[in-house]
ZAMARGU-4260 file (C-alpha; in steps of 0.2 Angstrom, whole numbers, plus 5000, padded with zeros to 4 digits):
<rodrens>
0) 5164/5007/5006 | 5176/4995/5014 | 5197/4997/5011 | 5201/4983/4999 | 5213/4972/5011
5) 5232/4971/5002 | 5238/4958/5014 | 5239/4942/5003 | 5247/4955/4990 | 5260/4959/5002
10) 5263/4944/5007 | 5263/4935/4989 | 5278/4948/4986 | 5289/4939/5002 | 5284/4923/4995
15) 5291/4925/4977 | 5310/4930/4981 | 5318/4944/4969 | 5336/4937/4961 | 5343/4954/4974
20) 5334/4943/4989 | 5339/4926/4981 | 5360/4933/4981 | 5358/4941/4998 | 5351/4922/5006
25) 5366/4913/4994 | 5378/4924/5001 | 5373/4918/5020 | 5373/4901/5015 | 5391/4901/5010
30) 5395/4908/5027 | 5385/4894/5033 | 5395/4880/5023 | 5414/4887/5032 | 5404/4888/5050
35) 5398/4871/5046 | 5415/4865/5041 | 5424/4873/5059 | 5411/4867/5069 | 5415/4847/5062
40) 5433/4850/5065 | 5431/4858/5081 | 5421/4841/5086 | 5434/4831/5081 | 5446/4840/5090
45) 5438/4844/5107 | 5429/4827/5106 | 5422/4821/5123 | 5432/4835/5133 | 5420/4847/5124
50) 5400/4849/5130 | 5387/4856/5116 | 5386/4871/5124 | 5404/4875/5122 | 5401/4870/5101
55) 5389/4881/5100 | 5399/4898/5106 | 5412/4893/5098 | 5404/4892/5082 | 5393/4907/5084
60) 5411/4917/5087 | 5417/4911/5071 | 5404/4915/5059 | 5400/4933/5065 | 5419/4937/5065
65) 5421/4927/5047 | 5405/4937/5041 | 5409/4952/5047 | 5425/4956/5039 | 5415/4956/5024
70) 5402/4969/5030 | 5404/4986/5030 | 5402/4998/5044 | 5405/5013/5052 | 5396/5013/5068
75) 5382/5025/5062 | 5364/5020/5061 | 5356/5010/5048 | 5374/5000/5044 | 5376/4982/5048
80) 5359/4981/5050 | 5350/4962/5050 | 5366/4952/5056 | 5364/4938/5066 | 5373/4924/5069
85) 5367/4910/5083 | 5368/4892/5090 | 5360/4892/5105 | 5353/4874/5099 | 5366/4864/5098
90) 5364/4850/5108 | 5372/4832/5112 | 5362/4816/5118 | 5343/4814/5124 | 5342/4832/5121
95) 5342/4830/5102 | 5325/4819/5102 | 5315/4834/5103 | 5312/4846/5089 | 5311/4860/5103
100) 5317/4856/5120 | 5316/4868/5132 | 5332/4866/5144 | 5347/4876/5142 | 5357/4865/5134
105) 5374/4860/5145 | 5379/4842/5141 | 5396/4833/5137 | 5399/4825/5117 | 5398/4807/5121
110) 5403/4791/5112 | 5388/4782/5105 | 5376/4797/5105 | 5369/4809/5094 | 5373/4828/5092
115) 5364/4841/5084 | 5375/4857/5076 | 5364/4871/5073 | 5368/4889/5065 | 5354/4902/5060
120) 5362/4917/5050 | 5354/4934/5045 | 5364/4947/5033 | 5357/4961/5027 | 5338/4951/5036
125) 5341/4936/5024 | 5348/4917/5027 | 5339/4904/5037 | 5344/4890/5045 | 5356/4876/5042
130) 5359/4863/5055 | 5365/4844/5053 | 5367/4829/5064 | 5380/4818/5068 | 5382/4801/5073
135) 5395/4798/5085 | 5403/4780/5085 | 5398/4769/5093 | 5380/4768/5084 | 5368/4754/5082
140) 5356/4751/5070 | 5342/4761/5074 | 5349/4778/5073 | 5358/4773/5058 | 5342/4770/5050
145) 5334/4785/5056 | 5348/4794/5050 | 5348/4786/5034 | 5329/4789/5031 | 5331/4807/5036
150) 5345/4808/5024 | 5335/4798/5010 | 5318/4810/5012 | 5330/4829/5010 | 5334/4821/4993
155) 5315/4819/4989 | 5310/4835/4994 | 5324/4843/4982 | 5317/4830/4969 | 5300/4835/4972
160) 5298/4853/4977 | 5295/4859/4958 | 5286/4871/4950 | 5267/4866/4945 | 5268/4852/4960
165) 5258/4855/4975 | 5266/4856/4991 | 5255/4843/5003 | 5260/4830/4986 | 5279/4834/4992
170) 5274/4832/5010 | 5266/4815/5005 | 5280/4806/4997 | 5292/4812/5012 | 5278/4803/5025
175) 5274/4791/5015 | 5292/4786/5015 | 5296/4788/5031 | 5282/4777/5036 | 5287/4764/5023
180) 5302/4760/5034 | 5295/4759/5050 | 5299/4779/5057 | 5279/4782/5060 | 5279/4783/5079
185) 5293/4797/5076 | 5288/4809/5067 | 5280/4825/5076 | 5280/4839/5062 | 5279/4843/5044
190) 5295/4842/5032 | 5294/4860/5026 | 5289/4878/5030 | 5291/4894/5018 | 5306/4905/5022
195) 5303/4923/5027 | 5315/4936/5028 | 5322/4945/5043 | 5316/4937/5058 | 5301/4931/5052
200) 5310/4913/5047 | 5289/4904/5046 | 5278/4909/5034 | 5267/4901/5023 | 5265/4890/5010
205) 5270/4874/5019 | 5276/4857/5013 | 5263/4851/5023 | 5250/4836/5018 | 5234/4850/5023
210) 5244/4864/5014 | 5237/4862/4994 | 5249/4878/4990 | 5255/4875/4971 | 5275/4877/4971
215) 5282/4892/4961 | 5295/4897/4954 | 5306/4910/4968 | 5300/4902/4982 | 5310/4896/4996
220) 5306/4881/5008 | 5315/4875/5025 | 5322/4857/5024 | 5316/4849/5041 | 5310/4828/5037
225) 5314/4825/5056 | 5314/4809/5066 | 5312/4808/5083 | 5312/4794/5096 | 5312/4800/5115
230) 5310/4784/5121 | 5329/4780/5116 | 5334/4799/5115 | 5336/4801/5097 | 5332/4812/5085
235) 5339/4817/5067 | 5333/4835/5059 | 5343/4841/5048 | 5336/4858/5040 | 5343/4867/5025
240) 5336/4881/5013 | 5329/4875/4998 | 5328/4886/4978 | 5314/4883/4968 | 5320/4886/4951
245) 5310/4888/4932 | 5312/4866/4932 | 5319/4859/4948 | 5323/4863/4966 | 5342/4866/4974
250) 5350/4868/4992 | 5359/4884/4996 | 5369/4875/5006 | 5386/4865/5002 | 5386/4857/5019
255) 5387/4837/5015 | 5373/4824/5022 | 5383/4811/5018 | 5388/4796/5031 | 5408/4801/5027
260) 5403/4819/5032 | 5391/4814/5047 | 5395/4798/5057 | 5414/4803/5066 | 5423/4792/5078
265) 5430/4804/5094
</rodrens>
């Protein structure tokens, strides 16, 4: 006789989070929402005399040091295990109209161009990502609206990304919204993945239109409704951590996506 495969068992038990693996990810995000917080301020400091690749380190520095005075450790195996804090993505200008260049990334803040903050945390194996965009004056029309559109469809994933509710019917209203005003020639992925733990941050189900998945309560999805237009060398991909609760979805994260909070003037 064969051996009775336990794989989907396994992973139906990383799909569905426990309340000890839901406090462990909030915990992250709240490191999240004072990196997030330095990393604006330090734009606005630096400004233009600052290049993406400086952002990132010094963000990076911040969050591990800010996380790890909260961690206990003695220098012995199996302590501050699963702790990661990176920004190796941030990125200013053409770079950001890509969901995943490939260049190291070395280029000044400019006025009138896009930048991209990005942080991935891991405590204890658990977090995500949490990244944001930002408009820097002077802007023109076009990436307003993509930024507004990419701003509109986040709200209708929390809105949608409810229990009982498939996840391609999630993935449909985001497209079919996008597409309603005008962003169809840039949009290059799907709008959600499953969160895995550890550094395993893929895994299914997807809020994806080929993914029929029906939401549960427990899961945990990526927030990722990105716009991308090379030809102009713009791109807008915010991604947050989204709860599926007992009657409606929320955000880990307390980072704003409001125009006050994303459009500066350097």
């Amino acid at each position: 006789d064969s051996i009775p495969s336990v794989a989907n068992d396994c992973l139906d038990f990383s799909i569905i989070k426990t309340p000890e693996e839901i406090a462990l990810t909030q915990r992250a995000y709240r490191y999240f929402d004072r990196i997030h917080a330095f990393a604006r301020d330090y734009v606005l400091e630096r400004g233009t005399s600052a290049t993406d690749y400086e952002v990132g380190q010094a963000l990076a520095a911040f969050g591990i040091n800010v996380m790890m005075k909260d961690v206990k450790r003695d220098g012995a195996p199996h302590s501050a295990v699963g702790i990661e804090v990176t920004s190796h993505y941030v990125r200013a200008g053409t770079a950001t109209a890509y969901p995943h260049p490939n260049q190291f990334f070395h280029a000044p803040i400019q006025r009138g161009q896009p930048l991209y903050v990005n942080t991935d945390i891991l405590l204890g194996g658990y977090g995500g990502e949490c990244y944001r965009n930002y408009v820097i004056a002077p802007s023109d029309d076009h990436h307003e609206k993509m930024w507004q559109v990419v701003s509109d469809t986040v709200q209708i994933m929390v809105e949608e990304a409810v229990p009982g509710r498939a996840c391609s019917e999630v993935a449909e209203k985001v497209h079919r919204y996008q597409i309603k005003h005008g962003m169809q020639n840039y949009i290059y992925h799907r709008p959600g993945h499953g969160q895995g733990q550890n550094y395993e941050g893929h895994q299914p189900p997807y809020l994806a239109l080929g993914d029929d998945t029906v939401i549960r309560e427990g899961m945990t999805f990526s927030v990722e409704p990105g716009l991308y237009d090379a030809k102009r060398g713009i791109g807008v991909n915010p991604s947050d951590h989204l709860l599926v609760l007992k009657d409606r979805a929320v955000l880990f994260s307390r980072v704003p996506f409001s125009r006050e909070w994303s459009f500066l003037k350097l």
